[in-house]
N, C-alpha and C positions, 0 to 999 in steps of 0.2 A: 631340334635341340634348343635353338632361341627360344620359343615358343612355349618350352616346356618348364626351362630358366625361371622365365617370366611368370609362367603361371606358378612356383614353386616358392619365388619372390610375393608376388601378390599373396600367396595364402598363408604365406608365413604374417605378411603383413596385417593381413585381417585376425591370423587371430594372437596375435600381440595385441593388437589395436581391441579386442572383443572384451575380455576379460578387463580391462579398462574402462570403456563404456558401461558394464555392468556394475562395477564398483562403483561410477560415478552416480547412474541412476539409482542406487539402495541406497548412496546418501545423501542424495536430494528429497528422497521419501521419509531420512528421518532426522534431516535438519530441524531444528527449530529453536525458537528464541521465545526468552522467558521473559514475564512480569511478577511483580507482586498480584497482577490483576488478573492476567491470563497464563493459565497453565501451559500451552504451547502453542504456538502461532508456524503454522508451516512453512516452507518458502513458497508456494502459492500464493496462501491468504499474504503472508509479507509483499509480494510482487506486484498483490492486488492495490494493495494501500500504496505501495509507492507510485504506483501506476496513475492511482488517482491524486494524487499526492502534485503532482508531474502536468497532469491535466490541467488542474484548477490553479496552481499557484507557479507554475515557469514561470521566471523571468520574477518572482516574489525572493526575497531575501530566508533563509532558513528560519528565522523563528515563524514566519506565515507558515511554511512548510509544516514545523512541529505543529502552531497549530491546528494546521489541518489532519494532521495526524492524530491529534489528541480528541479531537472533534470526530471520528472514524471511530475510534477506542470508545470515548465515550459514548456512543452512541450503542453500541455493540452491549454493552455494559446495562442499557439502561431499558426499561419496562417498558418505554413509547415507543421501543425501535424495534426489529427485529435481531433474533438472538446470535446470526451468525455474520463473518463479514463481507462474504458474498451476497448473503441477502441484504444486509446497508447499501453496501457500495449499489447496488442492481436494482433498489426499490424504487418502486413508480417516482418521475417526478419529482426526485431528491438532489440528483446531483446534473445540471445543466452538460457535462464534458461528457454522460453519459448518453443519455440521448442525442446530441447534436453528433455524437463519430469521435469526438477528438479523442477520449480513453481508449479508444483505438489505435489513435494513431503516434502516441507519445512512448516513447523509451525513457523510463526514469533517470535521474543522474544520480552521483553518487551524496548531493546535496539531500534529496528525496528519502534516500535509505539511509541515509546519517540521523533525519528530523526522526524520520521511525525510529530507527533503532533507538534514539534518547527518549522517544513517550515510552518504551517499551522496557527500558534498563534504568531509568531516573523518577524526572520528576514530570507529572501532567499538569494541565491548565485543570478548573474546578471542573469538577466531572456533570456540573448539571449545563457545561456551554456545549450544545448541542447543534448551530446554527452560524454561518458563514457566506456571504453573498462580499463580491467586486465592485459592489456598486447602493453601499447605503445599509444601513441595518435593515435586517427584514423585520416587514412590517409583521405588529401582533406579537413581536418577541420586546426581551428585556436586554436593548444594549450592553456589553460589555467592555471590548476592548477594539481596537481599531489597531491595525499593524499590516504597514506597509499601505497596499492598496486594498485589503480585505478588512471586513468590518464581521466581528465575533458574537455571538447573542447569545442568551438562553431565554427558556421556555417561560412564558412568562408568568410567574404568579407560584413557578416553584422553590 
């Protein structure tokens, strides 16, 4: 009779608990957050940027973060890059926390998805600053701004 209790218990419990889970997963599939730029950005692609976001600038102050978010956007945006933003964040050779493991191993904070969420509902930096290194402006690009320990470029000559 215990036995039966329990199991009577647990299946009530799953499926209270089922119909809840299913609700949650149809609106993670049609979250999304708007631009003037971008028509819908999913919670995916979002998680992606803050992920990288998280990677490259911890322990940077939120406007590096925005930058680096606006730097993401822009690039998404623009003819030299690739048109989606898995393929930015994922491209050969572009972003150092992806190859070394570390966009592996970082949980974004809510500083990360605050910088998005504002390149994505306000204002961006100039959409031709496509370039950001910790250490020096990169070479072959045209300086722009310098904020905190990261140093911002664009392309040079555009």
């Amino acid at each position: 009779m215990k036995r039966l209790l329990l199991f009577n218990l647990a299946l009530l419990l799953w499926l209270w608990y089922q119909p809840i889970m299913c609700h949650a997963e149809e609106q993670e599939k049609i979250l999304v957050y708007t631009s003037d730029s971008f028509e819908t950005i999913t919670v995916e692609e979002f998680d992606m940027i803050s992920q990288i976001i998280m990677a490259e600038a911890e322990g940077e102050d939120w406007e590096a973060q925005w930058y680096i978010a606006c730097v993401i956007l822009n690039r998404v945006e623009s003819d030299l890059f690739p048109d989606s933003i898995e393929e930015v964040i994922f491209q050969e050779k572009q972003f150092s926390c992806v190859w070394n493991g570390r966009y592996d191993r970082v949980i974004p904070n809510d500083s990360c998805m605050e910088a998005l969420q504002y390149a994505l509902d306000t204002e961006r930096i100039p959409e031709d600053i496509y370039y950001f290194t910790s250490n020096g402006y990169l070479p072959g690009t045209e300086p722009y701004m310098q904020v905190d320990d990261m140093y911002f470029s664009r392309q040079k000559g555009e």
